[in-house]
C-alpha positions as CSV (number, residue, x, y, z in Angstrom):
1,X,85.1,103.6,120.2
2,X,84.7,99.9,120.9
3,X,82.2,99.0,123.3
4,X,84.4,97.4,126.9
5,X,83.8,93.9,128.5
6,X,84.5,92.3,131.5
7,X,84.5,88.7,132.3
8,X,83.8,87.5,135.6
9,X,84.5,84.1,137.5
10,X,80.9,82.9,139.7
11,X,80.9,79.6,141.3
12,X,78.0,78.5,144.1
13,X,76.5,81.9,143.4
14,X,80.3,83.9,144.6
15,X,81.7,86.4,142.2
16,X,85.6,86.6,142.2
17,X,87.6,88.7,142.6
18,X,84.6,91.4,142.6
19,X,86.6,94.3,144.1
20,X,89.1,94.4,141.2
21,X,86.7,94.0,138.4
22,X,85.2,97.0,139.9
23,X,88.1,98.9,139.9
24,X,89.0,98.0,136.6
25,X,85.4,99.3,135.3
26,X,85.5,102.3,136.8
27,X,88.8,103.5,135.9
28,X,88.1,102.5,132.1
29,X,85.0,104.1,132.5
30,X,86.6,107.3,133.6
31,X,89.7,106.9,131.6
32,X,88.3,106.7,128.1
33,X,84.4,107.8,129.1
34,X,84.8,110.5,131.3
35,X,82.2,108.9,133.6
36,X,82.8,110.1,137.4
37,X,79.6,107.8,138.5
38,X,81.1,104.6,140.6
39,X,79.8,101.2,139.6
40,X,79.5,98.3,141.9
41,X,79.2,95.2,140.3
42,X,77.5,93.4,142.9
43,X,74.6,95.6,142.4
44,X,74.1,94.8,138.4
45,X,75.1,91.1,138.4
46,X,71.9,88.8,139.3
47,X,73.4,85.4,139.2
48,X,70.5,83.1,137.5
49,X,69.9,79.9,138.9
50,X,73.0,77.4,138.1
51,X,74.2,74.4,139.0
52,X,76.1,75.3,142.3
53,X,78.9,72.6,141.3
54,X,80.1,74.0,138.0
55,X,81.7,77.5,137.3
56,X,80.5,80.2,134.9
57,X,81.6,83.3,133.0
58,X,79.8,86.6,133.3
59,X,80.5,88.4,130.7
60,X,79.6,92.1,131.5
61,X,79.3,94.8,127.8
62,X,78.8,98.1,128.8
63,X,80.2,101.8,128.0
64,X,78.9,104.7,129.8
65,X,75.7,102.2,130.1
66,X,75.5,98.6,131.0
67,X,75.3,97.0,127.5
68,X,73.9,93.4,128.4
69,X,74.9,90.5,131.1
70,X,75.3,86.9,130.0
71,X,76.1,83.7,131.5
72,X,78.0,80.6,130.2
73,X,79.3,77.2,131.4
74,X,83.1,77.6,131.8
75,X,85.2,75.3,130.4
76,X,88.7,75.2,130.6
77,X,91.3,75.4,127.4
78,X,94.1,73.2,128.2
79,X,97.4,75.2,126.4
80,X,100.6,73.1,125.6
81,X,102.4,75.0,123.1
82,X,103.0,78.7,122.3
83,X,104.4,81.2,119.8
84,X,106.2,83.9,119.9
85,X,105.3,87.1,117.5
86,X,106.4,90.3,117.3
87,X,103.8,93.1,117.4
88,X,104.9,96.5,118.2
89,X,102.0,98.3,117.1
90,X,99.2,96.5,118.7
91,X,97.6,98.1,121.8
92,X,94.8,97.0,124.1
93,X,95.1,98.6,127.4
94,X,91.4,98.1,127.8
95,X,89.2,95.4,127.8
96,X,87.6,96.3,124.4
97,X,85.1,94.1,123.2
98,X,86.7,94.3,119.5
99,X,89.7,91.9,119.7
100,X,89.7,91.9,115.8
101,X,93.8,92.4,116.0
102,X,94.5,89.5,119.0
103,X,92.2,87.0,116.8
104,X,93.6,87.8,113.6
105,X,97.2,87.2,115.2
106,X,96.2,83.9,116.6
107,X,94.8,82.7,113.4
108,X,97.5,83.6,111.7
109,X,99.9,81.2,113.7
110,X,97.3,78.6,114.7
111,X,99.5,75.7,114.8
112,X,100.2,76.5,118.2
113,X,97.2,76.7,121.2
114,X,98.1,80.2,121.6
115,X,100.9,82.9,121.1
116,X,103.0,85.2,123.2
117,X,102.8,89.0,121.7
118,X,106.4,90.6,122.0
119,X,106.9,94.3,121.7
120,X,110.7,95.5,120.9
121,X,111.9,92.4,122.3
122,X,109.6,92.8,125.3
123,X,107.6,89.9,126.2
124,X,103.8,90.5,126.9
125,X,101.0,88.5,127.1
126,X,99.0,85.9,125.5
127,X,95.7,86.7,123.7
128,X,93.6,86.2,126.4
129,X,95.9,85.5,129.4
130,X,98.2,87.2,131.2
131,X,101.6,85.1,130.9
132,X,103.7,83.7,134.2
133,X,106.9,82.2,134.4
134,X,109.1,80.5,137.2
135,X,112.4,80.7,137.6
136,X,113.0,78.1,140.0
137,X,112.0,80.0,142.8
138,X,109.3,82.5,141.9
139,X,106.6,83.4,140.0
140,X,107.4,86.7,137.8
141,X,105.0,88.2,134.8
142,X,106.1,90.8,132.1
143,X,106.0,94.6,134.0
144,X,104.4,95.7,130.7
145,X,101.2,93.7,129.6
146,X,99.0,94.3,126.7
147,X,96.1,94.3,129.5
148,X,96.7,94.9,133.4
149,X,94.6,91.7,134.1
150,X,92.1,91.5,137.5
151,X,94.1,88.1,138.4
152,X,97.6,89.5,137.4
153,X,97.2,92.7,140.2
154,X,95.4,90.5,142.6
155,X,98.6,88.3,143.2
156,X,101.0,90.7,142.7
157,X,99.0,92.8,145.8
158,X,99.6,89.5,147.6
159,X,102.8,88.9,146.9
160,X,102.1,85.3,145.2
161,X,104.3,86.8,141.6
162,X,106.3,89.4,141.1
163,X,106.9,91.5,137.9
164,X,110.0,92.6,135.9
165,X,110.9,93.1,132.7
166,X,111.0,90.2,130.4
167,X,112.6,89.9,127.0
168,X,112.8,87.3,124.3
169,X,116.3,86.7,125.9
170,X,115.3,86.4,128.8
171,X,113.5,82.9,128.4
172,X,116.6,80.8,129.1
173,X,116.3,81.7,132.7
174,X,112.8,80.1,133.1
175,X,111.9,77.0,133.6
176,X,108.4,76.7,133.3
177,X,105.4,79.2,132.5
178,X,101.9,79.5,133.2
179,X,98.8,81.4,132.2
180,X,96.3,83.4,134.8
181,X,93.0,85.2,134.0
182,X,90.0,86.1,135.2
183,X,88.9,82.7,135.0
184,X,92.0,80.2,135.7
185,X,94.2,80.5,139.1
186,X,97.4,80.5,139.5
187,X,97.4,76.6,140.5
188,X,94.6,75.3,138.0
189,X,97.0,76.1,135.1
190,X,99.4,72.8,134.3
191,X,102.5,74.1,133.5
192,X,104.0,74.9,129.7
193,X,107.3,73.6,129.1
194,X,109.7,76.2,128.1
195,X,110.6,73.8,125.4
196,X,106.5,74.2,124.0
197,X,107.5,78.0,123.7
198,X,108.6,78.0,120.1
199,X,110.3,81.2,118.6
């Protein structure tokens, strides 16, 4: 089995969002590992010293052992333009490390900065993103992601999106979409014209 991975957002020495990354990790843990230990992240994370005014990804490997910890600069990937493909076979309910099928996807259909996996009809996510669109009102996200991101449950718990189920059809309704990770809120995304959404 693929070794897991979690990436984790640190500015001026804060990790975010540090209570769902745990629960993430401990239910993949449990879920594919059979680990009953608990982790807390806060306890294995030592934050080197940085420069307090930029942000950095953590990137966390383990399995039933911490793999390794590394830092990096975080630099935000500007997206204009998506694709949609149909996948129906792809899976990747857990943050595994090997993302062999997501980056052979992309590259096939790299004229666009990313693409939108559909399943049946079903809209998804994007390979590394959870996907958000707005429908004049509110904010909604597919109800069946490849991955359940840390981000995506965080506003849905607060009541900032909403989730229902999205199909290719379903687009027309939208007026705008935007992407949400680990690493990039809700409003430091600029929006993606439905019209950059190319079928």
């Amino acid at each position: 089995m693929s070794l897991l991975f979690e990436t984790i957002k640190i500015i001026n020495n804060t990790i975010f969002n540090i209570d769902y990354h745990n629960k993430r990790v401990n239910e993949s843990r449990w879920q594919l590992l059979k680990q009953t230990d608990s982790w807390d992240l806060r306890d294995l994370i030592v934050i080197p010293e940085t420069d307090l005014n930029l942000t950095y990804k953590c990137k966390l490997v383990y399995s039933k052992e911490l793999q390794s910890i590394e830092f990096q600069r975080y630099t935000f990937r500007k997206l204009q333009t998506l694709k949609l493909v149909e996948c129906p076979d792809i899976e990747y309910s857990c943050k595994y490390l090997d993302r062999t099928q997501l980056d052979t996807l992309k590259q096939t259909y790299y004229q666009t900065d990313d693409i939108i996996i559909v399943k049946n009809q079903q809209i998804t996510d994007c390979t590394y993103a959870n996907i958000i669109f707005f429908d004049g009102e509110k904010w909604i996200t597919p109800a069946n992601p490849l991955l359940k991101g840390t981000k995506r449950q965080k506003y849905l718990d607060e009541g900032t999106i909403f989730e229902d189920n999205i199909k290719i059809c379903d687009l027309k309704n939208f007026v705008k979409a935007r992407i949400i990770n680990a690493m990039i809120d809700l409003h430091e995304c600029p929006d993606i014209l439905m019209k950059n959404i190319f079928f």
